[in-house]
Structure formats: structure tokens, C-alpha cells
mmCIF file of the C-alpha atoms, coordinates in Angstrom:
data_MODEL
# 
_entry.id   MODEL 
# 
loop_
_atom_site.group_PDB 
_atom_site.id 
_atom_site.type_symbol 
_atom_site.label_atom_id 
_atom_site.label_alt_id 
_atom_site.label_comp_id 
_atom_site.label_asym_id 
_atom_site.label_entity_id 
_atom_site.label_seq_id 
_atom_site.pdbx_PDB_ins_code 
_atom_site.Cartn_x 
_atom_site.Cartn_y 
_atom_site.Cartn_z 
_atom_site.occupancy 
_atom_site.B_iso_or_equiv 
_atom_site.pdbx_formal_charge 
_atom_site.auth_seq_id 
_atom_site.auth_comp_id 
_atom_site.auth_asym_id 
_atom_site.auth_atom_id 
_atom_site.pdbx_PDB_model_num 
ATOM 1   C CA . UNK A 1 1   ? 15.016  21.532  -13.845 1.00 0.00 ? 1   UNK A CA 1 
ATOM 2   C CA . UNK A 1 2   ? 15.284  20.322  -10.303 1.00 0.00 ? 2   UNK A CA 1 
ATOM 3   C CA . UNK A 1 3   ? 12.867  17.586  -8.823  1.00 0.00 ? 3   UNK A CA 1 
ATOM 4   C CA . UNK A 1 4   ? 11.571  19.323  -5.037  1.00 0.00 ? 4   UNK A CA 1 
ATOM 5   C CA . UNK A 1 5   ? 11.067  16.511  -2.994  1.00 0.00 ? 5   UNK A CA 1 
ATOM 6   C CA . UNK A 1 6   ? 7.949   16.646  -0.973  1.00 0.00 ? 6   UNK A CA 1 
ATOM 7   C CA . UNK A 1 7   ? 5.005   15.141  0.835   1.00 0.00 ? 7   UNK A CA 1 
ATOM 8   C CA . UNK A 1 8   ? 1.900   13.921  -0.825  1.00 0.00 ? 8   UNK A CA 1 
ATOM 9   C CA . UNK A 1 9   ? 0.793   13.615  -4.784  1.00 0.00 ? 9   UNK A CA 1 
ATOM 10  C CA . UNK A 1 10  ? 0.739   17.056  -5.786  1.00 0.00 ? 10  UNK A CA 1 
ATOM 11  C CA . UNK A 1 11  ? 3.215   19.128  -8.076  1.00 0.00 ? 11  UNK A CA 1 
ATOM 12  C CA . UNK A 1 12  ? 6.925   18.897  -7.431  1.00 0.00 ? 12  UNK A CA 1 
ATOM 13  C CA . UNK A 1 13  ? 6.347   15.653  -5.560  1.00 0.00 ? 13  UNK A CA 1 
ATOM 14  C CA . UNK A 1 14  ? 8.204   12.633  -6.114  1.00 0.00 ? 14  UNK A CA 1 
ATOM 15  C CA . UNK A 1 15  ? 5.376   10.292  -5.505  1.00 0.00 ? 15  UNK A CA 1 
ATOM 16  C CA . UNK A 1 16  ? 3.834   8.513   -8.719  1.00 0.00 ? 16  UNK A CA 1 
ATOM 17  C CA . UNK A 1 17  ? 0.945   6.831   -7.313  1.00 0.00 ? 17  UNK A CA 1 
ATOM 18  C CA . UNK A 1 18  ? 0.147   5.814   -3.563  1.00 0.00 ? 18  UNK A CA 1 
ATOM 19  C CA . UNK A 1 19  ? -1.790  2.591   -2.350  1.00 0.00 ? 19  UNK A CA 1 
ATOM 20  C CA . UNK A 1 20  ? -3.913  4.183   0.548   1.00 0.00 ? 20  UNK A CA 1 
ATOM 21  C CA . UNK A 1 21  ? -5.927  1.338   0.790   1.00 0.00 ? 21  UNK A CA 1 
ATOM 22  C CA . UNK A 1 22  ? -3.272  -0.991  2.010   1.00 0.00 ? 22  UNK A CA 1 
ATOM 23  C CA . UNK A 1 23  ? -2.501  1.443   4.721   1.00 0.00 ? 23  UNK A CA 1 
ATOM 24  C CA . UNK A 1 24  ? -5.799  0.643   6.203   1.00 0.00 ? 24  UNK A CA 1 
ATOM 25  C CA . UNK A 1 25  ? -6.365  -2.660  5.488   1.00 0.00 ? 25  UNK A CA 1 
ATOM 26  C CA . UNK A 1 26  ? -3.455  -3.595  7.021   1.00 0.00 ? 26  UNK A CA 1 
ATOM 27  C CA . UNK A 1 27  ? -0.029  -3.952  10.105  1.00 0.00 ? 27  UNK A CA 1 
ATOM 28  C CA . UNK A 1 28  ? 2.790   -2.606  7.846   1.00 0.00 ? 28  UNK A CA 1 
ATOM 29  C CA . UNK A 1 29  ? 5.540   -4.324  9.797   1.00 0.00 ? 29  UNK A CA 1 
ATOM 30  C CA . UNK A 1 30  ? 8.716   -3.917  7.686   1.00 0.00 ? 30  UNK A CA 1 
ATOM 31  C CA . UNK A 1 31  ? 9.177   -2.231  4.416   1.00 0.00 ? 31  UNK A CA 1 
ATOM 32  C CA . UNK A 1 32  ? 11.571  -2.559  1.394   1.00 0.00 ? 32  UNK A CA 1 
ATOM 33  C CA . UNK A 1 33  ? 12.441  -0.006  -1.480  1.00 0.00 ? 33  UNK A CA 1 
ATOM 34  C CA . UNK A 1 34  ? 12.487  -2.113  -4.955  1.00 0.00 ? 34  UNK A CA 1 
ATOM 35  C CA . UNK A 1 35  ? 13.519  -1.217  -8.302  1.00 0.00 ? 35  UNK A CA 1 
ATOM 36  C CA . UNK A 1 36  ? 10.954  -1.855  -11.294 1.00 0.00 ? 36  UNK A CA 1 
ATOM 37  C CA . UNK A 1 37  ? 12.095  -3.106  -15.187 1.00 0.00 ? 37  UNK A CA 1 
ATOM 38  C CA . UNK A 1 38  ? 9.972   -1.243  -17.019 1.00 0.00 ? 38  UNK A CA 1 
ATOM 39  C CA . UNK A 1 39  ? 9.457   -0.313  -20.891 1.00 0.00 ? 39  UNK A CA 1 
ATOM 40  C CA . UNK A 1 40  ? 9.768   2.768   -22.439 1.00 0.00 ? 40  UNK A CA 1 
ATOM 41  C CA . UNK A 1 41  ? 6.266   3.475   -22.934 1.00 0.00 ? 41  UNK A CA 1 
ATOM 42  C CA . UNK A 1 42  ? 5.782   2.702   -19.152 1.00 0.00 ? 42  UNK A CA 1 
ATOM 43  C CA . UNK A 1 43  ? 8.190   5.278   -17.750 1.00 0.00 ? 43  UNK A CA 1 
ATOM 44  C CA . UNK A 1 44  ? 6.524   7.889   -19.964 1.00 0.00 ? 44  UNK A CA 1 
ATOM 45  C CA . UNK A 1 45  ? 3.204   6.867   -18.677 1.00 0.00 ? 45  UNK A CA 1 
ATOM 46  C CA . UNK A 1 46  ? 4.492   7.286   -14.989 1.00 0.00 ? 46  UNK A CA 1 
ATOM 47  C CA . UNK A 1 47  ? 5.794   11.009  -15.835 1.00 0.00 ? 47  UNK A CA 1 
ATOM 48  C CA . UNK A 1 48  ? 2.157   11.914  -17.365 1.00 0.00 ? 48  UNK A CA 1 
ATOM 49  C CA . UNK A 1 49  ? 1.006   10.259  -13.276 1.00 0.00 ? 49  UNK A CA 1 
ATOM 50  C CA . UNK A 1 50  ? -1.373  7.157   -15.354 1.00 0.00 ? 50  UNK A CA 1 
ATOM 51  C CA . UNK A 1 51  ? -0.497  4.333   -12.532 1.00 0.00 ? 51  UNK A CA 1 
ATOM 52  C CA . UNK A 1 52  ? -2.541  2.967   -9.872  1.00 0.00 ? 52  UNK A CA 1 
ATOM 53  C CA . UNK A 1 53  ? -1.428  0.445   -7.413  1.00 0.00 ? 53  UNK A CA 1 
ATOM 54  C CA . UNK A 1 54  ? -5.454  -0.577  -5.688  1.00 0.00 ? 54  UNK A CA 1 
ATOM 55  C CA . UNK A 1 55  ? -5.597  -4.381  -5.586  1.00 0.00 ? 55  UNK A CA 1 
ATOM 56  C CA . UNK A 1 56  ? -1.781  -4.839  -6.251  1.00 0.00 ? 56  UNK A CA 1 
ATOM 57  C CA . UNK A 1 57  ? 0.584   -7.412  -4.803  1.00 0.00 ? 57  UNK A CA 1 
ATOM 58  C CA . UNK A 1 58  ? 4.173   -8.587  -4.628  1.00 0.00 ? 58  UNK A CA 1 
ATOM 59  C CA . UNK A 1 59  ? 4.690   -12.695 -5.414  1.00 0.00 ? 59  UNK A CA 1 
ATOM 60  C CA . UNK A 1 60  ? 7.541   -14.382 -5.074  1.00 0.00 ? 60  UNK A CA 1 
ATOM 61  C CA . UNK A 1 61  ? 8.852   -17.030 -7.554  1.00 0.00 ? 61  UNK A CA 1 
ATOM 62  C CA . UNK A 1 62  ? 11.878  -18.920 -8.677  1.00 0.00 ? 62  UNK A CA 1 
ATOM 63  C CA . UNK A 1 63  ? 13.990  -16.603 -6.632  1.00 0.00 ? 63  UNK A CA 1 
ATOM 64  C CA . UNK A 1 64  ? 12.398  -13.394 -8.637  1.00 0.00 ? 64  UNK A CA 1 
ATOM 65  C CA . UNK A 1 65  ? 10.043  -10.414 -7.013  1.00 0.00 ? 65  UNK A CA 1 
ATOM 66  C CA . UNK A 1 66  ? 7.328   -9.922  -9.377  1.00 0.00 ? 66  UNK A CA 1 
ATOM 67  C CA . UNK A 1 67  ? 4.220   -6.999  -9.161  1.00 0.00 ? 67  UNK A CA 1 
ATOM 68  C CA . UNK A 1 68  ? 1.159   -8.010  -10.268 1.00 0.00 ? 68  UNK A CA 1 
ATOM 69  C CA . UNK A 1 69  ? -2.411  -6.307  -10.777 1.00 0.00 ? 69  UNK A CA 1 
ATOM 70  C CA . UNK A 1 70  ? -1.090  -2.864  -11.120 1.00 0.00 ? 70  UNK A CA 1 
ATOM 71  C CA . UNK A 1 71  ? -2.037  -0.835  -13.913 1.00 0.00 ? 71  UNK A CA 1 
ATOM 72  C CA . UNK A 1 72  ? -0.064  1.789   -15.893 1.00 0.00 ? 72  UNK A CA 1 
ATOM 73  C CA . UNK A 1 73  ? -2.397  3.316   -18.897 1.00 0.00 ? 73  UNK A CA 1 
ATOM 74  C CA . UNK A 1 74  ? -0.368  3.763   -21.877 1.00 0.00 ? 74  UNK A CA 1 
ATOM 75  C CA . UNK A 1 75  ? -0.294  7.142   -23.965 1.00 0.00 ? 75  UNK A CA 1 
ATOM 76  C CA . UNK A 1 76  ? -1.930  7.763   -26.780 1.00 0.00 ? 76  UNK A CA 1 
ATOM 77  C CA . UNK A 1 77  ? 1.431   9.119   -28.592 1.00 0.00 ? 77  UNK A CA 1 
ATOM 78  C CA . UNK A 1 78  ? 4.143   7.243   -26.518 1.00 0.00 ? 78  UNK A CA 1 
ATOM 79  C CA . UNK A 1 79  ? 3.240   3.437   -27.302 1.00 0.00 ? 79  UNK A CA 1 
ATOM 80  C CA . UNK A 1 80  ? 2.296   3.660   -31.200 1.00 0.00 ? 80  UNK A CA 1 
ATOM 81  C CA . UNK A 1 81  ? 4.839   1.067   -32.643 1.00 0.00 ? 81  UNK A CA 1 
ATOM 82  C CA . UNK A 1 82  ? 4.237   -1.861  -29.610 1.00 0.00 ? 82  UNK A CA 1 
ATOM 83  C CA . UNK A 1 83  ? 1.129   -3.263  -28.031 1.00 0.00 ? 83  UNK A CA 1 
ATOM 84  C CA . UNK A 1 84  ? 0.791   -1.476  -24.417 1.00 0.00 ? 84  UNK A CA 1 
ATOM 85  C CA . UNK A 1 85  ? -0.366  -3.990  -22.010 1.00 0.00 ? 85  UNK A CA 1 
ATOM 86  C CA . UNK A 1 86  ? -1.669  -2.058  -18.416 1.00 0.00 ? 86  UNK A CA 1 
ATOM 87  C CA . UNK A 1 87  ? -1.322  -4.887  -16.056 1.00 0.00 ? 87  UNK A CA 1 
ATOM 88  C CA . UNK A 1 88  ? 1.160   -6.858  -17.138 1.00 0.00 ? 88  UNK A CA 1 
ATOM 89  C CA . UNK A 1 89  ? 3.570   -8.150  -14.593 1.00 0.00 ? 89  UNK A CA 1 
ATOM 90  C CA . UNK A 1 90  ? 6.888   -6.453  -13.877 1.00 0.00 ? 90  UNK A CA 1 
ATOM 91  C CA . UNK A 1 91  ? 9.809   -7.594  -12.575 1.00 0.00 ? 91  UNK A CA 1 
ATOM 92  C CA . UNK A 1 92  ? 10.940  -5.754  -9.007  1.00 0.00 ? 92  UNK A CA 1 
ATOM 93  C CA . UNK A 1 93  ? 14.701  -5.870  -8.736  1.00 0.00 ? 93  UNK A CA 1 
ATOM 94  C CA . UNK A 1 94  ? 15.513  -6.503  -5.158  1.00 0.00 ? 94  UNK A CA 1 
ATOM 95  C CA . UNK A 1 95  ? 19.254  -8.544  -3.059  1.00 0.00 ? 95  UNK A CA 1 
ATOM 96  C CA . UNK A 1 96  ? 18.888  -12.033 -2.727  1.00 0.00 ? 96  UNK A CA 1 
ATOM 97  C CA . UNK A 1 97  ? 18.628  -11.851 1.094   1.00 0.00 ? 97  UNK A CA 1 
ATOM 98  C CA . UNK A 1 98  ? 15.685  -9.294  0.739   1.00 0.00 ? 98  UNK A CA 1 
ATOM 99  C CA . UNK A 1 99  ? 13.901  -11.906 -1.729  1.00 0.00 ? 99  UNK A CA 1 
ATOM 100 C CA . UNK A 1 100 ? 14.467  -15.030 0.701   1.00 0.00 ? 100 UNK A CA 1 
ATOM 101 C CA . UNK A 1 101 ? 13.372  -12.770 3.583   1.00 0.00 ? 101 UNK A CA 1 
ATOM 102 C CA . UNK A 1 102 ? 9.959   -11.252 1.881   1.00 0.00 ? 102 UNK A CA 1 
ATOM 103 C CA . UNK A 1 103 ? 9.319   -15.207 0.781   1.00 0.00 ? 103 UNK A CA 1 
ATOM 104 C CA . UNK A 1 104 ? 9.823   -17.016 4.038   1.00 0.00 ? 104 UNK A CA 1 
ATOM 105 C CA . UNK A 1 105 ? 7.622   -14.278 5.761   1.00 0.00 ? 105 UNK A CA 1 
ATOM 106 C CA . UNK A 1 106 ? 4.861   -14.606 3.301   1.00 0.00 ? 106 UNK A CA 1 
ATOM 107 C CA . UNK A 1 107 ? 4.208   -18.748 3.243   1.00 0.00 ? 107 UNK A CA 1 
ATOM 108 C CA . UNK A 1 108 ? 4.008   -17.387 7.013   1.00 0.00 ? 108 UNK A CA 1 
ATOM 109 C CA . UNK A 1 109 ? -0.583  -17.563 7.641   1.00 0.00 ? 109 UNK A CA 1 
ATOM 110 C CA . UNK A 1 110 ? -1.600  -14.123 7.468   1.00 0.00 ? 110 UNK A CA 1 
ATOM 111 C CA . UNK A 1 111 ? 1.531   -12.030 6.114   1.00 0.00 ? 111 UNK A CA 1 
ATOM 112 C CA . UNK A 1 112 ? 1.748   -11.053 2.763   1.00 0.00 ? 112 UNK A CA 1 
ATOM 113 C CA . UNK A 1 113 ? 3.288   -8.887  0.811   1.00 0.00 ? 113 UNK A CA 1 
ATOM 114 C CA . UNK A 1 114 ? 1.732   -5.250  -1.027  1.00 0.00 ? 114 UNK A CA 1 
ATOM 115 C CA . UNK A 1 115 ? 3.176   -2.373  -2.482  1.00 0.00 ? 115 UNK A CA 1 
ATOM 116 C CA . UNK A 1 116 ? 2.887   1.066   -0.707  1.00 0.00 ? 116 UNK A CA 1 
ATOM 117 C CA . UNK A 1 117 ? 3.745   4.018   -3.350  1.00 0.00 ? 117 UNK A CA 1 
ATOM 118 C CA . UNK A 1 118 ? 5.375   4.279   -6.455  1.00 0.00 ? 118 UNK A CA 1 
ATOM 119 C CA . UNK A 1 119 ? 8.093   7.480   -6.341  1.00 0.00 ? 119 UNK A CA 1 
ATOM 120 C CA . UNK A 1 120 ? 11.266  8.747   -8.594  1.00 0.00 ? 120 UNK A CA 1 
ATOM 121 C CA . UNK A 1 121 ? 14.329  8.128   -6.998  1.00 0.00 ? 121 UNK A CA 1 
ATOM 122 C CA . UNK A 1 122 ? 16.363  10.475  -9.091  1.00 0.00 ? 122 UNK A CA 1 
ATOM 123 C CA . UNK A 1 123 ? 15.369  9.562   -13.052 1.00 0.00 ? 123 UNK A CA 1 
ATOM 124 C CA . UNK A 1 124 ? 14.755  5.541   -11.658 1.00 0.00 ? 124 UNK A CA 1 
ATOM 125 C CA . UNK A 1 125 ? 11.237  4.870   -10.270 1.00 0.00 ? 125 UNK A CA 1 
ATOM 126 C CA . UNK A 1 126 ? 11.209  3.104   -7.300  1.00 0.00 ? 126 UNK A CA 1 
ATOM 127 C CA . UNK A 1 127 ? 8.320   0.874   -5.400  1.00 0.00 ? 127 UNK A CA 1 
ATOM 128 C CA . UNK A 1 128 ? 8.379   0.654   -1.850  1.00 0.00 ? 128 UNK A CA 1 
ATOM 129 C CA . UNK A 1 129 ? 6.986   -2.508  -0.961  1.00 0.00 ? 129 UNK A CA 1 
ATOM 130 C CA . UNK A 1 130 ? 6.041   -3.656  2.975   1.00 0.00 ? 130 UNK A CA 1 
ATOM 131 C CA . UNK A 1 131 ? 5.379   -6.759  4.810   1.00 0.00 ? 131 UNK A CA 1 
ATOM 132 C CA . UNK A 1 132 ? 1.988   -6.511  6.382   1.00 0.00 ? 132 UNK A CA 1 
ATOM 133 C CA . UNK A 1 133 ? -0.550  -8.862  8.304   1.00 0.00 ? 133 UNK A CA 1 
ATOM 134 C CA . UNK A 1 134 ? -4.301  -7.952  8.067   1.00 0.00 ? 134 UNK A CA 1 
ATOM 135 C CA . UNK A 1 135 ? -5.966  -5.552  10.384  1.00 0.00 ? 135 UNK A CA 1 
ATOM 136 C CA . UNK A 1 136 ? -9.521  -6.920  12.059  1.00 0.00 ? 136 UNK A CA 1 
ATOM 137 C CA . UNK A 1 137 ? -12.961 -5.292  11.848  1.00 0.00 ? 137 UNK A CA 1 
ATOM 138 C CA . UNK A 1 138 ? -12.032 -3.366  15.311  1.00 0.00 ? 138 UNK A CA 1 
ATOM 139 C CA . UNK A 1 139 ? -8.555  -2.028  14.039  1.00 0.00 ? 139 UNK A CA 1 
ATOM 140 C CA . UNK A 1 140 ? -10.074 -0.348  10.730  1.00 0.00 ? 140 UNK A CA 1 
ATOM 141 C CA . UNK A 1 141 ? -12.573 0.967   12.922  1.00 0.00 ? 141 UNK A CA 1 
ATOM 142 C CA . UNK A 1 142 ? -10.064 2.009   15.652  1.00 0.00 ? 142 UNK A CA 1 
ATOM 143 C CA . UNK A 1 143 ? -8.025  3.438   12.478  1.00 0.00 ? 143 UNK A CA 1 
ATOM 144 C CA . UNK A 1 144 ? -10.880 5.860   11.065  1.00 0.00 ? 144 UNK A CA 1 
ATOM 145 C CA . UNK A 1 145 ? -12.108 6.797   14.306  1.00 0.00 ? 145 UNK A CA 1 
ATOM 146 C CA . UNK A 1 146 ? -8.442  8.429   14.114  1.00 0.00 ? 146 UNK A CA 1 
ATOM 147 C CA . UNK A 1 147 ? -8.392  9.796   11.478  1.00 0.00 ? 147 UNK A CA 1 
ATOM 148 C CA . UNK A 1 148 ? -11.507 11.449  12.207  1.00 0.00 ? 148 UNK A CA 1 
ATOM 149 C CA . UNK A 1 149 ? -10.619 13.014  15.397  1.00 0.00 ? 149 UNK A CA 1 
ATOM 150 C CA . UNK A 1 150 ? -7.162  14.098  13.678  1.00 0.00 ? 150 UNK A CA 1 
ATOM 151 C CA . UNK A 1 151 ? -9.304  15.973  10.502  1.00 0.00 ? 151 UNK A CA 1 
ATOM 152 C CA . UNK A 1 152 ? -11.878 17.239  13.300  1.00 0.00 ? 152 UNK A CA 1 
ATOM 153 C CA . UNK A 1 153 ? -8.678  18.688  15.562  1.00 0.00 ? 153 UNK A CA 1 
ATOM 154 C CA . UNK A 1 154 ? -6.935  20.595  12.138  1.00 0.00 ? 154 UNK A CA 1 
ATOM 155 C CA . UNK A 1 155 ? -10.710 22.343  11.527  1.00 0.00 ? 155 UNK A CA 1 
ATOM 156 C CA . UNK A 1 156 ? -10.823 23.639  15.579  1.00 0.00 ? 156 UNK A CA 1 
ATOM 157 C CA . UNK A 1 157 ? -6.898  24.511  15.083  1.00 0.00 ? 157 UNK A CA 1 
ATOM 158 C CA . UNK A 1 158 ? -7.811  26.391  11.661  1.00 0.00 ? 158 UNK A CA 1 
ATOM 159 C CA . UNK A 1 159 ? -10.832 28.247  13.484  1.00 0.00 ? 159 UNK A CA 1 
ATOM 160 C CA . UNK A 1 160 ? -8.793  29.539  16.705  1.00 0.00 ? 160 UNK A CA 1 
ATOM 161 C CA . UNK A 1 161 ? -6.478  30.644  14.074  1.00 0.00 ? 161 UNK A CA 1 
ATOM 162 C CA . UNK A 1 162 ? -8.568  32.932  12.376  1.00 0.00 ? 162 UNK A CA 1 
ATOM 163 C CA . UNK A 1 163 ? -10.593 34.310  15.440  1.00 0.00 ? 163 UNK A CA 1 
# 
């Protein structure tokens, strides 16, 4: 059965789980595509679409990438013999020179470092991970007064459509 690649959460998409909120609360300035060590139970859990990455971040320690705060509900019938922990922390499997460059930038004041989406790369799930500063009050507002005018534009385009 072939995988369509394609924009966007729905059927036939690639994408597991998307962190929306980070696109809005902050700069993205650089990003980075990560592999994840996961269990067995976990990977199931990310084909049934049970992951969230809200209030998730990447830390850096002893040369090692980890994720932390993101949640992946177990099964019911895929984690019966071990004890499924949600939010544990997983390992993100990144080069050395990507690992040194993600921790110098983040003891930097006011960078840090979040995930972005969660996505099947093939049969390996991926995490694509950015470097990002925080936006100010005026840039979120700046940021939905956008996306307003951009929803508002596709409803006038959609009505001189159909008349």
C-alpha cells in the first residue's frame, strides 16, 4: 500500500501530530529533522495518530538530544505485557555537529529549542525540530491579524467563484 505524501493531518498524510502552537508563539529561525528511539508500543500508537506535541521541548545533555513533555497514549491491545508510560522522555538521534550547534544556540537568552511536527519518513518517524526565539505581544497580534485577513480573502475568493 503506498504512503501519498501530502499537506496537513488528514488521510494519506504523512504528518503524525503538528505543534501549531509553537508556530505562533514563536521566530522559527533554523530547523532540523531528528530521528526518535522509540518502543514498540509507541510506533503502534503513532500509526493509530495518539501523539501530541503542545508544551513539548528539545534539551540538550551530555552530548544527547532528548524530547520531553510529549505524550503518546498507549493502546489498549498493543502495550499489554509492559507498563506504557505517555510522557516519558525519548531519545532524538541527531550528528554531533547538529547537537553542539542546537546547544550553543540555546544557553544563548531567549532561543530555545521546540519540536514542530511529528511525520513518517518512509516506515521511520521523524521529528522536525527548530530553533526559535519568542515572538512579543505585537508579533502574535501582527500574526493573527494575518491569518485573519488570509481566511477572510479564501471566503471572498470562494464567493466570486460561485457567482
Amino acid at each position: 500500500m503506498a504512503n501519498k505524501k501530502g499537506k496537513g493531518k488528514g488521510p494519506g498524510s504523512n504528518v503524525i501530530a503538528l505543534n501549531k502552537k509553537a508556530r505562533f508563539e514563536y521566530h522559527i529561525e533554523e530547523s532540523f529533522e531528528a530521528g526518535l528511539v522509540l518502543a514498540g508500543w509507541e510506533v503502534k500508537s503513532l500509526r493509530a495518530g495518539k501523539a501530541q506535541l503542545t508544551d513539548t521541548y528539545i534539551l540538550v545533555k551530555n552530548g544527547e538530544a532528548w524530547l520531553l513533555g510529549s505524550h503518546i497514549l498507549p493502546l489498549n491491545t498493543a502495550s499489554t505485557h509492559e507498563v506504557a508510560d505517555p510522557t516519558r522522555t525519548r531519545k532524538l538521534l541527531l550528528h554531533k555537529k547538529e547537537i553542539a550547534k542546537i546547544f550553543s544556540r540555546t544557553q544563548d537568552k531567549g532561543h530555545t529549542c521546540v519540536p514542530l511536527k511529528l511525520y513518517w519518513k518512509g516506515n521511520r518517524v521523524k521529528c522536525e525540530l527548530a530553533l526559535v526565539t519568542g515572538k512579543k505581544l505585537h508579533d502574535k497580534r501582527a500574526t493573527e491579524k494575518d491569518r485573519d485577513w488570509q481566511r477572510q480573502k479564501g471566503r471572498i475568493m470562494r464567493e466570486q467563484n460561485r457567482g
